[in-house]
PDB file of the backbone (N, CA, C, O) and the ligand in Angstrom, with CONECT records:
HET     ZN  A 101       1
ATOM      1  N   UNK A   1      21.975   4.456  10.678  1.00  0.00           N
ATOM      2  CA  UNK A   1      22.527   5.801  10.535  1.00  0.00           C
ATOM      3  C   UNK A   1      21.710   6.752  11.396  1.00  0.00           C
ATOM      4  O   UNK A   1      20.492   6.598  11.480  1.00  0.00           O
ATOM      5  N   UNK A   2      22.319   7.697  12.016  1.00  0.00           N
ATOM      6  CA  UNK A   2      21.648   8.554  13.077  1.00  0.00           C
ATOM      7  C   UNK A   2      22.306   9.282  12.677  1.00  0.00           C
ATOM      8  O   UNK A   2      23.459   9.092  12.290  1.00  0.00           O
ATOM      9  N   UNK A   3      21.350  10.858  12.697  1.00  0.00           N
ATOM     10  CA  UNK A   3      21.915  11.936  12.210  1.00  0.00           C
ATOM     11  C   UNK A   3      22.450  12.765  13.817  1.00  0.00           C
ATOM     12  O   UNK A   3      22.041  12.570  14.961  1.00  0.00           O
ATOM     13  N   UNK A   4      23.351  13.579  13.372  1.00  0.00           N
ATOM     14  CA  UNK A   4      23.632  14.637  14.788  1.00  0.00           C
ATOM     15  C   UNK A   4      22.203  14.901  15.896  1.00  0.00           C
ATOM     16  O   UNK A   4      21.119  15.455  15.718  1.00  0.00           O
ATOM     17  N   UNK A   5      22.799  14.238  17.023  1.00  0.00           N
ATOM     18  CA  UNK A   5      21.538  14.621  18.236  1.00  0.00           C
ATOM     19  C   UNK A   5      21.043  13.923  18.118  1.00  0.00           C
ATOM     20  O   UNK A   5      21.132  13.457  19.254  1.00  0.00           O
ATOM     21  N   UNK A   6      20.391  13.214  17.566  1.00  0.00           N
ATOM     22  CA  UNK A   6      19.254  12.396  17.376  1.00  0.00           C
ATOM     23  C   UNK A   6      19.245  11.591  18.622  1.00  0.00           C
ATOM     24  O   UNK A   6      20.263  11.403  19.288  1.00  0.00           O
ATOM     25  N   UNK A   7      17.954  11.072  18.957  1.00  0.00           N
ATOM     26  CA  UNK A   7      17.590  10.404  20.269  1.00  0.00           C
ATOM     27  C   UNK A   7      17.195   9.080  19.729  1.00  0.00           C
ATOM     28  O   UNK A   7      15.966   9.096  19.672  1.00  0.00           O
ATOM     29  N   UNK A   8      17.673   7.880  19.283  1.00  0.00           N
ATOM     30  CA  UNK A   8      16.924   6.634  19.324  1.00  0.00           C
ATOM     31  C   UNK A   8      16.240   5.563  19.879  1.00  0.00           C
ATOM     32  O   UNK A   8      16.473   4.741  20.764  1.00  0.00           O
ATOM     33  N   UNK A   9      15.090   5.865  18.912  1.00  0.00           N
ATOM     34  CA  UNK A   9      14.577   4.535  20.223  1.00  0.00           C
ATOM     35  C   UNK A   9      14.921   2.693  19.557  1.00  0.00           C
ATOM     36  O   UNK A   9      15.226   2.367  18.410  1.00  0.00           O
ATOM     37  N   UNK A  10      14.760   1.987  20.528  1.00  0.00           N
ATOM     38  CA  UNK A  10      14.542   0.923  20.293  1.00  0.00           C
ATOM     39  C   UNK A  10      13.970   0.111  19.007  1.00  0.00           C
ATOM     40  O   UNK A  10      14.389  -0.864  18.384  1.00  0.00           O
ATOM     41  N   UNK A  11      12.648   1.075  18.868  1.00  0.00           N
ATOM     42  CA  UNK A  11      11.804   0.546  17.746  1.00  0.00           C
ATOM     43  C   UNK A  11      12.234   0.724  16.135  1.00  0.00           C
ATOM     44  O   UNK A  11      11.572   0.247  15.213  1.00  0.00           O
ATOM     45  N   UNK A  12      13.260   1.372  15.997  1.00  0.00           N
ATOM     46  CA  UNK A  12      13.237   2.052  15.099  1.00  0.00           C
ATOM     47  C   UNK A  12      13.855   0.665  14.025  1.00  0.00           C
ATOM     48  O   UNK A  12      14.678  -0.234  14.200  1.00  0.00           O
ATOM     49  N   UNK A  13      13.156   0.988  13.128  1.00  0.00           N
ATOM     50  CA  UNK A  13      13.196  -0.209  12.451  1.00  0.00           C
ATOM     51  C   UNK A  13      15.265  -0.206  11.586  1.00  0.00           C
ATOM     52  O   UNK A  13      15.954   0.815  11.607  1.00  0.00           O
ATOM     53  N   UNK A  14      15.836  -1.760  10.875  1.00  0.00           N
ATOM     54  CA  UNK A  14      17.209  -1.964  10.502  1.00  0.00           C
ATOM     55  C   UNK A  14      17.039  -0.754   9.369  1.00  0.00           C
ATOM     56  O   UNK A  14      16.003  -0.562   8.733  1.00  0.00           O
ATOM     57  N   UNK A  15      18.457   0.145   9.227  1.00  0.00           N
ATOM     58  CA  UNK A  15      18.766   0.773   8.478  1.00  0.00           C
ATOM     59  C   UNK A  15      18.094   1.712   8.285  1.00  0.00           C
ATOM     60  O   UNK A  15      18.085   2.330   7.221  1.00  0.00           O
ATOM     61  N   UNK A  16      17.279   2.041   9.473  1.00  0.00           N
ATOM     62  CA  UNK A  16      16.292   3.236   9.284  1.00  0.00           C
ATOM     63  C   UNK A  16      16.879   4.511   9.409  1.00  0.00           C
ATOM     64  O   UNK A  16      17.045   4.660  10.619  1.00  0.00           O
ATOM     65  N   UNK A  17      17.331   5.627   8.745  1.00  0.00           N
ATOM     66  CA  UNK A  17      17.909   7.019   8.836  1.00  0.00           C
ATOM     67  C   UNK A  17      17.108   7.630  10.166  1.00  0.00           C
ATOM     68  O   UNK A  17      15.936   7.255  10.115  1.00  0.00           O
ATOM     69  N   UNK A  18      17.313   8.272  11.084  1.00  0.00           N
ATOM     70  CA  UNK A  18      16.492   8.962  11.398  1.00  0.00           C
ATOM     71  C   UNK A  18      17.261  10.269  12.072  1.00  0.00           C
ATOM     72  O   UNK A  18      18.483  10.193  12.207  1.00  0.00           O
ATOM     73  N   UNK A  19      16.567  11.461  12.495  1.00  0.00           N
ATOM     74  CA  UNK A  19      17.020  12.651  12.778  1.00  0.00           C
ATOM     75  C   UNK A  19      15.995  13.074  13.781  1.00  0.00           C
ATOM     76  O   UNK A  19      14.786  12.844  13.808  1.00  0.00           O
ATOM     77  N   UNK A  20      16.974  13.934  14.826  1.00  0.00           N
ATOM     78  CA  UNK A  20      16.053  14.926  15.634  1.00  0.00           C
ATOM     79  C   UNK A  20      15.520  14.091  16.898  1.00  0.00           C
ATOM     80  O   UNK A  20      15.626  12.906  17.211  1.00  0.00           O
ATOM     81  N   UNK A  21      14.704  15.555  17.685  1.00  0.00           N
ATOM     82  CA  UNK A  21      14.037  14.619  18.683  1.00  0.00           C
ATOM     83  C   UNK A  21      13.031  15.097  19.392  1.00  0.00           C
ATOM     84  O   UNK A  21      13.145  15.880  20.335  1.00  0.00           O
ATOM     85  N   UNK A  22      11.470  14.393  18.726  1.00  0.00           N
ATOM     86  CA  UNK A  22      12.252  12.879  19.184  1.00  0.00           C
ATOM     87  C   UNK A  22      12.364  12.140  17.916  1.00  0.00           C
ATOM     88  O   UNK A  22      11.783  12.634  16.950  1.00  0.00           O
ATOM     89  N   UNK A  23      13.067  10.946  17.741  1.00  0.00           N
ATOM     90  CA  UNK A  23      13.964  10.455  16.278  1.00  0.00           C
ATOM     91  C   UNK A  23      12.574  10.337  15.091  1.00  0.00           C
ATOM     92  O   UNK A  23      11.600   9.590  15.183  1.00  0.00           O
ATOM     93  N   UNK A  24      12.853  11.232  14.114  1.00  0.00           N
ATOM     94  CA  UNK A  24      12.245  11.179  12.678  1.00  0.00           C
ATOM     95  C   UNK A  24      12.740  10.138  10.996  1.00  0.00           C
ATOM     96  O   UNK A  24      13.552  10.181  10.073  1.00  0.00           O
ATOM     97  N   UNK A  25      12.115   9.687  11.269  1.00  0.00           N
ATOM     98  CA  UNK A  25      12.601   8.627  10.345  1.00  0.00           C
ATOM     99  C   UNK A  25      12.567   9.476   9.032  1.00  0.00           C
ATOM    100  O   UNK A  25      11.504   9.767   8.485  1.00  0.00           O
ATOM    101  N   UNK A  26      14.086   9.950   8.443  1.00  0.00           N
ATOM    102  CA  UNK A  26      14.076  10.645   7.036  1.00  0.00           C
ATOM    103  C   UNK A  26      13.972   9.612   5.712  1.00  0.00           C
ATOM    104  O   UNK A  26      13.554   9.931   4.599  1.00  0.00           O
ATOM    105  N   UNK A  27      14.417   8.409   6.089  1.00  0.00           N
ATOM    106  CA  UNK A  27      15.144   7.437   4.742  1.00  0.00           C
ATOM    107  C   UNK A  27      15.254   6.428   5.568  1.00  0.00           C
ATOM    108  O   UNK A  27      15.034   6.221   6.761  1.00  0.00           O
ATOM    109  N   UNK A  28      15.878   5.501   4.128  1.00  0.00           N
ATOM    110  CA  UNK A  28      17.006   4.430   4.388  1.00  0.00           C
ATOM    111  C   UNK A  28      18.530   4.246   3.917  1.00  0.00           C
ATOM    112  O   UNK A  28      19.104   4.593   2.885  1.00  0.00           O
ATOM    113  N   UNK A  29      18.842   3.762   4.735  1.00  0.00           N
ATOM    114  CA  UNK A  29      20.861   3.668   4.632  1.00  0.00           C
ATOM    115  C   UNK A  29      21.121   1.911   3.901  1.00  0.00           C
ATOM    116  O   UNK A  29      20.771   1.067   4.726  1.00  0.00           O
ATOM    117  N   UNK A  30      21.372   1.614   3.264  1.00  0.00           N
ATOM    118  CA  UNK A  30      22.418   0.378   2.889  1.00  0.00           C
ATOM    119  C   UNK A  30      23.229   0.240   4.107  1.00  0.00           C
ATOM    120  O   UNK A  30      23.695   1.295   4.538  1.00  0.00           O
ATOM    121  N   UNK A  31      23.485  -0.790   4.725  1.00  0.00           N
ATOM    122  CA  UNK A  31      24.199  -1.589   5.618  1.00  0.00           C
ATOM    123  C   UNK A  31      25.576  -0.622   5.358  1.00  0.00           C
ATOM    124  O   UNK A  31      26.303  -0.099   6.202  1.00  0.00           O
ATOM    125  N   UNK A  32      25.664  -0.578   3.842  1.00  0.00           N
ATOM    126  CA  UNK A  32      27.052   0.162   3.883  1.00  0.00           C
ATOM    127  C   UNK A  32      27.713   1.282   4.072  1.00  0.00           C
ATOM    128  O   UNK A  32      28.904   1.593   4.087  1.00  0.00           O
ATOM    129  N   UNK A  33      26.619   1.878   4.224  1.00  0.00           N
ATOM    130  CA  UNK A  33      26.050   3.205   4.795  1.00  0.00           C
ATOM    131  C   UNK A  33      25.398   4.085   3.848  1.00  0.00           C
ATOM    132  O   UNK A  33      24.768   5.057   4.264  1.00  0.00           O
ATOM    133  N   UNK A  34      25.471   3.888   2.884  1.00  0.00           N
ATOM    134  CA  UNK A  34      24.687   4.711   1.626  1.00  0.00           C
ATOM    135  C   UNK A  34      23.651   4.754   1.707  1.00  0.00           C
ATOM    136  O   UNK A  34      22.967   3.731   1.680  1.00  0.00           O
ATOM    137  N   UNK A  35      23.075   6.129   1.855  1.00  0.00           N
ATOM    138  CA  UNK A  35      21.307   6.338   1.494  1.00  0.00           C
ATOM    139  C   UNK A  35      20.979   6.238   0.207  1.00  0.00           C
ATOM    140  O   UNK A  35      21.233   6.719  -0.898  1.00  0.00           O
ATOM    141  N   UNK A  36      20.029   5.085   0.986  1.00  0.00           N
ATOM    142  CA  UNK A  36      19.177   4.082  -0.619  1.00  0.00           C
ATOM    143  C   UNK A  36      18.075   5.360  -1.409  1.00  0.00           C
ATOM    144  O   UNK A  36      17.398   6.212  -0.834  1.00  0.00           O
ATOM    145  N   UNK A  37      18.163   5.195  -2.352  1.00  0.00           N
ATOM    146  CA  UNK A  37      16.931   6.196  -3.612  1.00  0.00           C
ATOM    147  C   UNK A  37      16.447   4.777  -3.652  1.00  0.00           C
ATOM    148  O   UNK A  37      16.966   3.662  -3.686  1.00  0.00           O
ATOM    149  N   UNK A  38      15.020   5.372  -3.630  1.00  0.00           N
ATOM    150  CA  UNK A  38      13.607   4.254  -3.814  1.00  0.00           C
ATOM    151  C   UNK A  38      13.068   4.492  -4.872  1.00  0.00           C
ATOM    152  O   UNK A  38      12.406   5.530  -4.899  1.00  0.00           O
ATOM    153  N   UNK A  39      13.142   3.481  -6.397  1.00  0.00           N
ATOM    154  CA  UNK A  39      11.774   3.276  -6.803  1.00  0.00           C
ATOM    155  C   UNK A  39      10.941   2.398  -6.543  1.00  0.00           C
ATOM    156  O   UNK A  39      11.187   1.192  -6.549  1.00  0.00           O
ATOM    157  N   UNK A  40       9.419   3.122  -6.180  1.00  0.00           N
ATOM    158  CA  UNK A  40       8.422   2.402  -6.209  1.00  0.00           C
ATOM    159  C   UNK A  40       8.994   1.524  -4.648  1.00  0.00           C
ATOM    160  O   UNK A  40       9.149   2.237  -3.657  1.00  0.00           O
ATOM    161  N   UNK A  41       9.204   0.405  -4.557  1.00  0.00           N
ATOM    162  CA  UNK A  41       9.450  -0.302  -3.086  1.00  0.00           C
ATOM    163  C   UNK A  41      10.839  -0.991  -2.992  1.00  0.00           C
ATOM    164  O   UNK A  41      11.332  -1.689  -2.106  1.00  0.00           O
ATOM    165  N   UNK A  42      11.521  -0.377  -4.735  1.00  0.00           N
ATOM    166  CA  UNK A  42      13.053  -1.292  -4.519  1.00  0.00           C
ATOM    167  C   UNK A  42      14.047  -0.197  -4.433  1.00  0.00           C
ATOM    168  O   UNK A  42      13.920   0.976  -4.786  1.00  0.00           O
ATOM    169  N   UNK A  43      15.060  -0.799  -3.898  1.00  0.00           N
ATOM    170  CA  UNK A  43      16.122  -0.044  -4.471  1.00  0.00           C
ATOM    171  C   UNK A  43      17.565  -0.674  -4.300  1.00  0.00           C
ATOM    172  O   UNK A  43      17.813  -1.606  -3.536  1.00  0.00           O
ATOM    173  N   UNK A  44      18.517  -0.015  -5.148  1.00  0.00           N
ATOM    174  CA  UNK A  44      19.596  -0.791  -5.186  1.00  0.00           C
ATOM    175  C   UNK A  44      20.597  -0.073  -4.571  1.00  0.00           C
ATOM    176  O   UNK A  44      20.601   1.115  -4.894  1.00  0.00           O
ATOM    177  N   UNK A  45      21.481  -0.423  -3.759  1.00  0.00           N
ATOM    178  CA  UNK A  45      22.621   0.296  -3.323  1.00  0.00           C
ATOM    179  C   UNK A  45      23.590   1.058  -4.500  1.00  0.00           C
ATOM    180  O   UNK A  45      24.021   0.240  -5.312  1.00  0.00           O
ATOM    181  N   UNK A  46      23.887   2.032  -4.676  1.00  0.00           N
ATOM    182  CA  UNK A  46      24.735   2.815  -5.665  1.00  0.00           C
ATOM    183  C   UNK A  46      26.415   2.603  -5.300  1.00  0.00           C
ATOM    184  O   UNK A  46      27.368   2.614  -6.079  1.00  0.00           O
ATOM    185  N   UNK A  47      26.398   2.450  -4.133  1.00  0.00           N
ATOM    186  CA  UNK A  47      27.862   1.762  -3.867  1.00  0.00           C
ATOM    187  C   UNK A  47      28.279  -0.029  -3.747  1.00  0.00           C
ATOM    188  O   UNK A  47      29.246  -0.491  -4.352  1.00  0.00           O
ATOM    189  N   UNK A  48      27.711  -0.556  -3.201  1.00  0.00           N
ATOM    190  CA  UNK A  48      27.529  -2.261  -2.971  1.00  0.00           C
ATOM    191  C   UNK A  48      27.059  -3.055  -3.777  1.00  0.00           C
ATOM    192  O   UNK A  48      27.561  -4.116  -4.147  1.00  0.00           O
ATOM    193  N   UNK A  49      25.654  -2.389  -4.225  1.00  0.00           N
ATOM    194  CA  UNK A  49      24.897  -3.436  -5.387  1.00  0.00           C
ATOM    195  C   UNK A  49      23.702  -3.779  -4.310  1.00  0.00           C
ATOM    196  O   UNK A  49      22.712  -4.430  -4.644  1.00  0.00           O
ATOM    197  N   UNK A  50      23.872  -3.347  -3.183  1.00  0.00           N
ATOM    198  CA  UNK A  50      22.806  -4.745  -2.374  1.00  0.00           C
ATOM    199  C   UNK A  50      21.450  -4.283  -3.166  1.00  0.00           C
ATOM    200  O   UNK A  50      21.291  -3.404  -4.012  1.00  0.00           O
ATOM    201  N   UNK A  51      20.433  -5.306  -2.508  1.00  0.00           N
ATOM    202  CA  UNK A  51      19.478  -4.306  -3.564  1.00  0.00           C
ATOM    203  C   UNK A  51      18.027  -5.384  -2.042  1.00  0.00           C
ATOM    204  O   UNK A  51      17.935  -6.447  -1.428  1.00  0.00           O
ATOM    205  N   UNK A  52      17.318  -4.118  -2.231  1.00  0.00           N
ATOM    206  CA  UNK A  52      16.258  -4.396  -1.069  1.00  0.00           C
ATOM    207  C   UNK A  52      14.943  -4.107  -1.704  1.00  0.00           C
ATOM    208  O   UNK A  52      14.613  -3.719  -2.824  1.00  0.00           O
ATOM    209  N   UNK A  53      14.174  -4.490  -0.401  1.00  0.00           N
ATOM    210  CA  UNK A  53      12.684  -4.105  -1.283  1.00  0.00           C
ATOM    211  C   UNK A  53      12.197  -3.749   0.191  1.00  0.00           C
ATOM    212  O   UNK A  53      12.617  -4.298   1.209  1.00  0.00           O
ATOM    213  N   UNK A  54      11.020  -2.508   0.123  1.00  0.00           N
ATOM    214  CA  UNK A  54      10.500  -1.981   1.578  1.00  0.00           C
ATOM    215  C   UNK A  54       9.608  -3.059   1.416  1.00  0.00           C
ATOM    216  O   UNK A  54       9.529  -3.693   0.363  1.00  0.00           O
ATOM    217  N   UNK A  55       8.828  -3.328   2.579  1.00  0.00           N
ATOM    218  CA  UNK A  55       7.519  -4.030   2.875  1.00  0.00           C
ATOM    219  C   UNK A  55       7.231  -4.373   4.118  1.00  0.00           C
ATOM    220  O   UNK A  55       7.892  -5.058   4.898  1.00  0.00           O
ATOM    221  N   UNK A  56       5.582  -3.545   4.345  1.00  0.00           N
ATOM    222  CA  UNK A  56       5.585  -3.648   5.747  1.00  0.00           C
ATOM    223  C   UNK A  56       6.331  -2.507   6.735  1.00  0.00           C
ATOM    224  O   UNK A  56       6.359  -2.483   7.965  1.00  0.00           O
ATOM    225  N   UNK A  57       6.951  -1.528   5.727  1.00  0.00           N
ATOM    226  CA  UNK A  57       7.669  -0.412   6.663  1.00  0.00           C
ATOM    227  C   UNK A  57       8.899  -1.013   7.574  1.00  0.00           C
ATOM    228  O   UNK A  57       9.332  -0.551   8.630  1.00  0.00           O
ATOM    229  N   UNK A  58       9.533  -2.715   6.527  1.00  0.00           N
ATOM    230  CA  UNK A  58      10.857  -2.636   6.773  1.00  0.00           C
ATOM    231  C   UNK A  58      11.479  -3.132   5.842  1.00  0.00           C
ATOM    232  O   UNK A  58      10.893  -3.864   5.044  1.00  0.00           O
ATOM    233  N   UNK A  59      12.917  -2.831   5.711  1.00  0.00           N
ATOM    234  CA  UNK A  59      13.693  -2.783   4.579  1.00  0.00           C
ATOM    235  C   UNK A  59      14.080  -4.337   4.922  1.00  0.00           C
ATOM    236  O   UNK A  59      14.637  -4.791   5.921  1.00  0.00           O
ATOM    237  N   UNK A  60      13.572  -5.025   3.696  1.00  0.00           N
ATOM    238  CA  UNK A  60      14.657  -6.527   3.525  1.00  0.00           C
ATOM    239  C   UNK A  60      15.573  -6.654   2.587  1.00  0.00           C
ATOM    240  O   UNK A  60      15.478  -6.163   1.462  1.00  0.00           O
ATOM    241  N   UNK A  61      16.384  -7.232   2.948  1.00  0.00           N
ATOM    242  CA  UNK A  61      17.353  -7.617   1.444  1.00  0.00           C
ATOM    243  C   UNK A  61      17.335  -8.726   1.016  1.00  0.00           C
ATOM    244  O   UNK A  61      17.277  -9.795   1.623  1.00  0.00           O
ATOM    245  N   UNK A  62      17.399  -8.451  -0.358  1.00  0.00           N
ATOM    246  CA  UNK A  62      16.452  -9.190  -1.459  1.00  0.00           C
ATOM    247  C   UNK A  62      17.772  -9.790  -2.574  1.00  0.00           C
ATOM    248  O   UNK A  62      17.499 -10.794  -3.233  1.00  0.00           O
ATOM    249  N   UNK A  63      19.463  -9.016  -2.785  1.00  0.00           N
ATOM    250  CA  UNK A  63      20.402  -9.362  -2.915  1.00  0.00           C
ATOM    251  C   UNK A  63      20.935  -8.737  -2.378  1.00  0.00           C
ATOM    252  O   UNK A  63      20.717  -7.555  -2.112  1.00  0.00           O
ATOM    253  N   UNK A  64      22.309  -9.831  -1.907  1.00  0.00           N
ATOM    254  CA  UNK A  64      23.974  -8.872  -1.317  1.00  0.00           C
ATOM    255  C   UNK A  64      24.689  -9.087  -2.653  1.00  0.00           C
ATOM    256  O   UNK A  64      24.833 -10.036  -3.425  1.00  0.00           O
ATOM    257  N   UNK A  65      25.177  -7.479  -2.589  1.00  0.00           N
ATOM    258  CA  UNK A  65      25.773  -7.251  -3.832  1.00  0.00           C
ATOM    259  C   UNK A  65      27.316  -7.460  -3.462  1.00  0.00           C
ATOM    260  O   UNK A  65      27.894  -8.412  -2.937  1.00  0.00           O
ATOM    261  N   UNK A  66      27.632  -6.604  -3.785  1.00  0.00           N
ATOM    262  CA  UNK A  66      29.610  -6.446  -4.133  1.00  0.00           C
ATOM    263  C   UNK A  66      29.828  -7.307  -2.217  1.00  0.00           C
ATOM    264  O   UNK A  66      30.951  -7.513  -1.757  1.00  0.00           O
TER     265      UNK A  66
HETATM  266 ZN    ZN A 101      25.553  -0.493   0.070  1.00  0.00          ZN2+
END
């Protein structure tokens, strides 16, 4: 997910939100596009179910939901 304008680079880690420029990493998006709410290092998609865990400053998925 890239917000309006935004400049991306390469590095920017899967499902990383980012904005502006040069690109600011705000969040994370669900594959499905939903910005994930984090507790602690998990979180679950509110639309899909997927459900991930951060680590390492990248999002893995941990289940595919719906
Ligand atoms: Zn989702």
């Amino acid at each position: 997910m890239v917000g309006a304008g935004a400049v991306v680079k390469s590095e920017a880690p899967d499902y990383a939100i980012v904005v502006g420029v040069p690109a600011k990493q705000i969040g994370w998006a669900c594959r499905c596009g939903t910005t994930l709410k984090f507790n602690e290092n998990q979180a679950v998609c509110s639309y899909c179910s997927n459900e991930y865990i951060l680590k390492d400053e990248k999002l893995i998925v941990v289940k595919e939901g719906k």
